[in-house]
MDAnalysis code that builds the backbone (N, CA, C; Angstrom):
import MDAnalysis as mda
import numpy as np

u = mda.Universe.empty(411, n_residues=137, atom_resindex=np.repeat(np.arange(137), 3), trajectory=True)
u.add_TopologyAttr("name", ["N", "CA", "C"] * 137)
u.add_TopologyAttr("resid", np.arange(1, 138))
u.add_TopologyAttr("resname", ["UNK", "UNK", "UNK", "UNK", "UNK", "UNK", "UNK", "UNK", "UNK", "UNK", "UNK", "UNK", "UNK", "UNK", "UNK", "UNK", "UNK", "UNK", "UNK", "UNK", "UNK", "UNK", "UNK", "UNK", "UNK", "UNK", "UNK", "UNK", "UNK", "UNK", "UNK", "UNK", "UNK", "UNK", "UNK", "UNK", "UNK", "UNK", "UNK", "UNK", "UNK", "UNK", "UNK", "UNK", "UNK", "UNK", "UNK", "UNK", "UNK", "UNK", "UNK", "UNK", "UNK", "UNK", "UNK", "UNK", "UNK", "UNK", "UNK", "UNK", "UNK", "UNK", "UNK", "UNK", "UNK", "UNK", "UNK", "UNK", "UNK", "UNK", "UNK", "UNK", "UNK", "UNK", "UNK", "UNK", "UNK", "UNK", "UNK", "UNK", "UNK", "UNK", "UNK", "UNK", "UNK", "UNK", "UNK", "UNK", "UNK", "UNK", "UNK", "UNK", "UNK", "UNK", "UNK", "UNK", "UNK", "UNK", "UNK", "UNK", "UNK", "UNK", "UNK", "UNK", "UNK", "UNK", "UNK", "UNK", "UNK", "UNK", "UNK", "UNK", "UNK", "UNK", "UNK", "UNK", "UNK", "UNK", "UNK", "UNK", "UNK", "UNK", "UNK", "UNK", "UNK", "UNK", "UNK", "UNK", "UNK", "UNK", "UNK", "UNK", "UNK", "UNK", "UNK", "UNK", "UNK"])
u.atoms.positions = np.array([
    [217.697, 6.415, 65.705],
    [217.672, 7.836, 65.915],
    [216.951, 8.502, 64.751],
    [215.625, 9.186, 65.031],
    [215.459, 10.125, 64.308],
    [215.242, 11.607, 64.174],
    [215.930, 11.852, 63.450],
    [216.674, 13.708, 63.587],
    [215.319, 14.479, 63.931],
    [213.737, 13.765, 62.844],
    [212.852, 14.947, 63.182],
    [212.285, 14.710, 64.601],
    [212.594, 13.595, 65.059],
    [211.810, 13.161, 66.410],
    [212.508, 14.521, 67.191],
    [213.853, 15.035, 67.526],
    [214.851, 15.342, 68.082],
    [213.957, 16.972, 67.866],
    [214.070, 17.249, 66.696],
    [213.657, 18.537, 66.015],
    [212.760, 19.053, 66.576],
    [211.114, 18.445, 66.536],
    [209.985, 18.313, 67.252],
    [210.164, 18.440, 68.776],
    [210.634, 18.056, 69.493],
    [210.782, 17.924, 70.699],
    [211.688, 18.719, 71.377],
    [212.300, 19.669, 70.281],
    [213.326, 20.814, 71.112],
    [214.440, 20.159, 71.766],
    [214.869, 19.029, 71.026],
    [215.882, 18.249, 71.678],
    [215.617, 17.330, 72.840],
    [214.394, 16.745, 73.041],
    [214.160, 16.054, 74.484],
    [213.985, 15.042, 74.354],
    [214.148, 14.239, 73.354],
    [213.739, 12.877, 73.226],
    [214.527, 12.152, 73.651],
    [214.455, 10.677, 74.635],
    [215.948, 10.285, 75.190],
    [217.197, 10.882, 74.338],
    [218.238, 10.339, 75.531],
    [219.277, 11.236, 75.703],
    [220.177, 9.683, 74.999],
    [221.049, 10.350, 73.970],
    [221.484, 9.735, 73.217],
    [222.416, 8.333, 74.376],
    [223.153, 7.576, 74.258],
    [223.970, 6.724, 75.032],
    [225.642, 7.170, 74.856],
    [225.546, 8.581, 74.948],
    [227.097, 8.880, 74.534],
    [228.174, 7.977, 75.320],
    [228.199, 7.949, 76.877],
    [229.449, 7.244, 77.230],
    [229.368, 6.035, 76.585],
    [228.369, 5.295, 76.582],
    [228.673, 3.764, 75.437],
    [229.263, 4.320, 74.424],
    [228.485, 4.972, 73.536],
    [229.402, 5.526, 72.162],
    [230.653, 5.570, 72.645],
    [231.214, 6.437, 73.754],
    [232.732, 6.901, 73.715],
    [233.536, 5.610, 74.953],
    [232.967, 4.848, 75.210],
    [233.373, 3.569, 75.684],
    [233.950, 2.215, 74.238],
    [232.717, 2.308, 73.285],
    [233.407, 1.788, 72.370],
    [234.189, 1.961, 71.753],
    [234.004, 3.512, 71.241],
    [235.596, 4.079, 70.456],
    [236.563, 3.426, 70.744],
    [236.604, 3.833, 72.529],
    [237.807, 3.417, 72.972],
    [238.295, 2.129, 73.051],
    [237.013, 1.280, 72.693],
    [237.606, -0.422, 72.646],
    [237.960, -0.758, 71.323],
    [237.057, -0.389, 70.185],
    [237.410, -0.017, 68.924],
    [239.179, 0.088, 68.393],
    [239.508, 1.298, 68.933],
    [240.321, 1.890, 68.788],
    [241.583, 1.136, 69.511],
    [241.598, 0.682, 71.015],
    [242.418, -0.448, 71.339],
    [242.603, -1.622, 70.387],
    [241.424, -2.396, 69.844],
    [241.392, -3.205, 68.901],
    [242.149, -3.041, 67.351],
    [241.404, -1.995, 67.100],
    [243.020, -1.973, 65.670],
    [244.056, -1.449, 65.734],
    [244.584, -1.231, 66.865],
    [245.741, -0.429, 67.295],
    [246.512, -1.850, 67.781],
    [245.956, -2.908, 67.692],
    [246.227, -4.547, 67.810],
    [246.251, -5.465, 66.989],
    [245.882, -5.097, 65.489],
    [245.750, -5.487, 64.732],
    [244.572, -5.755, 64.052],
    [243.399, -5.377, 65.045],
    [242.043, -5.929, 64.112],
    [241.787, -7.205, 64.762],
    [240.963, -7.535, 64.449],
    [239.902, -9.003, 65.026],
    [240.488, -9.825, 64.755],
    [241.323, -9.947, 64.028],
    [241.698, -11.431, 63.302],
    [242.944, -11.317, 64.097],
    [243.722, -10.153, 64.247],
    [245.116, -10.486, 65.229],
    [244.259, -10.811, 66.632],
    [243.794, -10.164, 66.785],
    [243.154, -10.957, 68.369],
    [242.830, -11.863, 68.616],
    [241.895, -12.541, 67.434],
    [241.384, -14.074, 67.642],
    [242.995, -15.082, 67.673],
    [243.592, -14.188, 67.088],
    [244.955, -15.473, 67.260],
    [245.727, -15.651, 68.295],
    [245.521, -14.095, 69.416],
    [246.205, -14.272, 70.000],
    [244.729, -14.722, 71.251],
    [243.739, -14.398, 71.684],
    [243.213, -14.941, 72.343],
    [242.967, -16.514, 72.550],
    [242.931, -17.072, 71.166],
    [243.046, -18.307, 70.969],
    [244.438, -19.076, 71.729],
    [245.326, -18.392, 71.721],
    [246.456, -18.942, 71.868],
    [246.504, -18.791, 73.559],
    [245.934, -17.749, 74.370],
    [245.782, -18.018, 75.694],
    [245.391, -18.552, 76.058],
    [244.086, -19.117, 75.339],
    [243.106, -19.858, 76.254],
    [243.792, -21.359, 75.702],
    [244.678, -21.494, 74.836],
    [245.030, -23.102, 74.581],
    [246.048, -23.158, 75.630],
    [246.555, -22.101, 75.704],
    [247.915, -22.418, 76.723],
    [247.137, -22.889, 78.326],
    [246.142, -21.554, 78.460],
    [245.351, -22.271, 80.059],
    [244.860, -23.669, 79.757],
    [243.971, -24.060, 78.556],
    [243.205, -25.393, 78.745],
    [244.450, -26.690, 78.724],
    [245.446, -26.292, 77.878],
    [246.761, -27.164, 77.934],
    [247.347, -27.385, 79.453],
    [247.433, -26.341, 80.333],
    [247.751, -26.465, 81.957],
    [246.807, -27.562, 82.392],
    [245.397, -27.089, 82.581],
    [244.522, -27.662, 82.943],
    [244.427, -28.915, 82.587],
    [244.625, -29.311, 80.971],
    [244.180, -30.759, 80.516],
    [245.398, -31.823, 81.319],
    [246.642, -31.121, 81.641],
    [247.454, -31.983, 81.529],
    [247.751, -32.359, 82.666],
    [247.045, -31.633, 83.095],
    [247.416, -31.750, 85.062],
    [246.004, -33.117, 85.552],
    [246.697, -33.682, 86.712],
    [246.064, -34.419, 87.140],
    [245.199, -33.626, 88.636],
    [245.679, -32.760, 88.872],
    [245.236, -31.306, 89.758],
    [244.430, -30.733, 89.816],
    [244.258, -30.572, 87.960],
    [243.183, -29.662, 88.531],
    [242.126, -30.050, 86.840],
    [240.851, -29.900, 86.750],
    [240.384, -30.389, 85.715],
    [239.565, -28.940, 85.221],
    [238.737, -29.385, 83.679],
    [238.256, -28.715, 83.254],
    [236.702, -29.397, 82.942],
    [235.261, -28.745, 83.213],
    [233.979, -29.089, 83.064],
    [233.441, -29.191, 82.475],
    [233.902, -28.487, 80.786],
    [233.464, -28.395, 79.810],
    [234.307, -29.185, 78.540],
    [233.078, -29.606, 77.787],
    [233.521, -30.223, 76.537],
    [234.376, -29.531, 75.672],
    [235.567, -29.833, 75.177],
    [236.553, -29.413, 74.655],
    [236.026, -28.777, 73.589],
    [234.531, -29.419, 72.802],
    [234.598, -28.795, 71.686],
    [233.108, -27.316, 71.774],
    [233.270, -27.094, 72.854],
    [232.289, -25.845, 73.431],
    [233.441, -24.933, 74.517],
    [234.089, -24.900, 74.534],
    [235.215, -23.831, 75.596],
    [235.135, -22.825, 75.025],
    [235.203, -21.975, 75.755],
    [235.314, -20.454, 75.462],
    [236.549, -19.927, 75.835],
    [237.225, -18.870, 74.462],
    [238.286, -18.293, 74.712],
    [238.603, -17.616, 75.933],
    [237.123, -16.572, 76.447],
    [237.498, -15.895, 77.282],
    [237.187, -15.908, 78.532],
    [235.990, -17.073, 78.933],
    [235.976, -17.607, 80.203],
    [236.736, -18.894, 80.579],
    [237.376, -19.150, 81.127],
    [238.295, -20.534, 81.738],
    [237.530, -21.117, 83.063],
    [236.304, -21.770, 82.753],
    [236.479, -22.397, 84.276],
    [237.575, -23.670, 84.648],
    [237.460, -23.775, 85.838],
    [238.721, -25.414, 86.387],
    [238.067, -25.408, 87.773],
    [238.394, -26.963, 88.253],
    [238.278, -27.214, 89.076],
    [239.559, -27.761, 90.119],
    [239.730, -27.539, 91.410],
    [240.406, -28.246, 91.286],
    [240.533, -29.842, 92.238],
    [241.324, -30.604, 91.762],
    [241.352, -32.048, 92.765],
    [240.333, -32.327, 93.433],
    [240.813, -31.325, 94.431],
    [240.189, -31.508, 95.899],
    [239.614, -29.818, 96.453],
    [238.773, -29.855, 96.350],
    [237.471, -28.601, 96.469],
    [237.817, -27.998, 98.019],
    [238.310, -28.829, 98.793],
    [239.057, -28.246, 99.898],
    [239.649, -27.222, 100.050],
    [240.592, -27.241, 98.891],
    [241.644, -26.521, 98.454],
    [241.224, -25.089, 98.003],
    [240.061, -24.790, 97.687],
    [239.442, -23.411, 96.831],
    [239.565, -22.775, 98.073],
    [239.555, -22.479, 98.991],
    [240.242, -21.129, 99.733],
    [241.341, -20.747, 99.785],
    [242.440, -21.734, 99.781],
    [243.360, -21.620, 99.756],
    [243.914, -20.965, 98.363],
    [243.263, -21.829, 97.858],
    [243.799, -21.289, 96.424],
    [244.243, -19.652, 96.291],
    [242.421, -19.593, 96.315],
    [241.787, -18.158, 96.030],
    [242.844, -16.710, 96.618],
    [243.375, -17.320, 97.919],
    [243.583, -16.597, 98.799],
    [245.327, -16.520, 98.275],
    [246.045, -17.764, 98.113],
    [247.022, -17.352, 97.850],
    [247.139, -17.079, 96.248],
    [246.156, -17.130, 95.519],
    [246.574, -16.408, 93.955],
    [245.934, -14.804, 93.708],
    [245.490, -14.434, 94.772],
    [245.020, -13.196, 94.873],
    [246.135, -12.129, 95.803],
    [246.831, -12.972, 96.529],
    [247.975, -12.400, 96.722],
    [249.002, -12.401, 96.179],
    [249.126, -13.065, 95.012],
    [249.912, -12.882, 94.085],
    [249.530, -12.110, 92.721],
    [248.522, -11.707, 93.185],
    [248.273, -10.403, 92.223],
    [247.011, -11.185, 91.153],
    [246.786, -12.216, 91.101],
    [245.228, -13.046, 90.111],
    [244.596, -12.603, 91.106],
    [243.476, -11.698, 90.711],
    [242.371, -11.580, 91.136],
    [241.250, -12.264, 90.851],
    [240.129, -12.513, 91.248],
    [238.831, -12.514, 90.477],
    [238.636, -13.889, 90.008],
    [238.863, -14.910, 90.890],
    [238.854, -16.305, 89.981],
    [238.350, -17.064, 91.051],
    [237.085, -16.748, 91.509],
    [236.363, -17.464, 91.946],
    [235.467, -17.538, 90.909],
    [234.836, -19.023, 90.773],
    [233.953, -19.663, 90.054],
    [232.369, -19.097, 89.978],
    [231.786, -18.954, 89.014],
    [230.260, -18.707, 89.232],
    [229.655, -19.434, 90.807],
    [228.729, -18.706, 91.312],
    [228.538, -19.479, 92.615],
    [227.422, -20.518, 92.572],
    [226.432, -20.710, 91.239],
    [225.959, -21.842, 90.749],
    [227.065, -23.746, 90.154],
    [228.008, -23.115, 89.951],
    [229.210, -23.881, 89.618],
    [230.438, -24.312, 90.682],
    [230.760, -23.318, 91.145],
    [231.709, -23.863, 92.010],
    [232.778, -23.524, 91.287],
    [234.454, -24.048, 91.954],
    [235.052, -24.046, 91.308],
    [235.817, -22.275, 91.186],
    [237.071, -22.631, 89.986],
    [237.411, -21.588, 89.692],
    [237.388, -20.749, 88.178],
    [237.429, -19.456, 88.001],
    [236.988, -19.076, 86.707],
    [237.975, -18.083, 86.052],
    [238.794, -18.190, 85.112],
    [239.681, -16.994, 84.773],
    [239.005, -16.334, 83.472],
    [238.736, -15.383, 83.629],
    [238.573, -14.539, 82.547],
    [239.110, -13.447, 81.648],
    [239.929, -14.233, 80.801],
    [240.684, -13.742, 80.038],
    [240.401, -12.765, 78.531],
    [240.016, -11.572, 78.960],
    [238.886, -10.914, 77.551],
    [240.337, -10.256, 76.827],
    [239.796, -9.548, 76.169],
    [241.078, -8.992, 74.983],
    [242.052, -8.608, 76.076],
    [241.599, -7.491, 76.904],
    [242.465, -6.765, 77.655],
    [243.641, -7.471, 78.471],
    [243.650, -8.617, 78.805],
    [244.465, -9.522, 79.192],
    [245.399, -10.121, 78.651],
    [246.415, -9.529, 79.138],
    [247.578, -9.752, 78.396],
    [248.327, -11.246, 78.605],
    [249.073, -11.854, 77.875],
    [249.378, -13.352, 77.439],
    [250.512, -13.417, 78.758],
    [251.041, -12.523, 79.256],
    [251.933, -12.189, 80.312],
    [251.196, -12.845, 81.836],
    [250.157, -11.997, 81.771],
    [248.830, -12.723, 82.688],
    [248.614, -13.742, 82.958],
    [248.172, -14.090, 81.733],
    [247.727, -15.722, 81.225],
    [248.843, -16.817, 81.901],
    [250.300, -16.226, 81.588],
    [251.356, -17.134, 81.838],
    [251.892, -16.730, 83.213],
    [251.506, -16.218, 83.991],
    [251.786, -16.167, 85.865],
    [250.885, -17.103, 86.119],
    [249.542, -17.233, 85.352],
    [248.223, -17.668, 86.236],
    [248.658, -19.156, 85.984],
    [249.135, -19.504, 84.777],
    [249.609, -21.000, 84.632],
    [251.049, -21.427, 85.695],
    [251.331, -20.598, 85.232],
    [253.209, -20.750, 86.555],
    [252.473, -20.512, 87.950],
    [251.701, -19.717, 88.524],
    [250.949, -20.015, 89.724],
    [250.138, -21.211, 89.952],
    [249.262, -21.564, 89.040],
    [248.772, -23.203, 89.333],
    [249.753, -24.161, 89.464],
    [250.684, -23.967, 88.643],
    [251.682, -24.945, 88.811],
    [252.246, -24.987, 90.003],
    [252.957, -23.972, 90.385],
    [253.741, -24.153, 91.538],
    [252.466, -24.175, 92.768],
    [251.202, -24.260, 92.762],
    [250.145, -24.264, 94.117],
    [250.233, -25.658, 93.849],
    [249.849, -26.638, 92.949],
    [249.764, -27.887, 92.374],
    [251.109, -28.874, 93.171],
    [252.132, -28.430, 92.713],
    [253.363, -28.360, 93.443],
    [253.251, -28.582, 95.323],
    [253.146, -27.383, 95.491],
    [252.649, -27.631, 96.551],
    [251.766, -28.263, 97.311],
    [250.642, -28.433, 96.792],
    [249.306, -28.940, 97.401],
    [249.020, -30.289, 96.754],
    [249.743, -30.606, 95.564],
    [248.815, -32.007, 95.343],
    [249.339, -32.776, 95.733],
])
């Protein structure tokens, strides 16, 4: 941004990106009202070990990626038997998991767990695999 560009131009020079500006505040502001980055990384860390811990341990359902490249806040899995992904989809979306269908280059299923996702979440979506697993495997 420069003020004389603004000056010169009677104010017309693009138009600043205010809702981003006031979109971040507001993530900003969620964030240290959480402790700051470093409380988050501990607790994001700790969701995504609890999902990859479901996943690793199950014979149900697997994970595609190398343990030492996973990402906190995307979870893909697969599961067993690929049959099963409608079903899935259909009954964990009626239980309130939305949104966990897999990239459609990949297949599969995808949870995406970003800050806003609470560890509460995290732990239905594991007690729901379990008990579908339960059921279906």
């Amino acid at each position: 941004m420069t003020w004389k560009s603004y000056a010169e131009s009677d104010s017309m020079t693009n138009t600043p990106p205010t809702f981003a500006w006031y979109v971040a505040d507001l993530v900003f502001d969620y964030l240290k009202n959480r402790g700051g980055l470093a409380a988050m990384a501990v607790v994001n860390e700790r969701k995504a070990g609890k999902l990859y811990a479901a996943i690793d341990e199950s014979p149900f359902y697997s994970n595609p990626v190398a343990k030492d490249c996973r990402s906190w806040m995307n979870v893909p899995f697969i599961l067993a038997d690929d049959s099963l992904d409608a079903k899935f989809l259909e009954e964990s979306n009626a239980a309130g998991l939305t949104n966990l269908k897999g990239h459609r280059s990949v297949g599969g299923m995808r949870a995406s767990i970003y800050n806003a996702v609470s560890e509460e979440a995290v732990d239905a979506l594991i007690d729901f695999m379990a008990h579908f697993e339960k059921t279906n495997g």
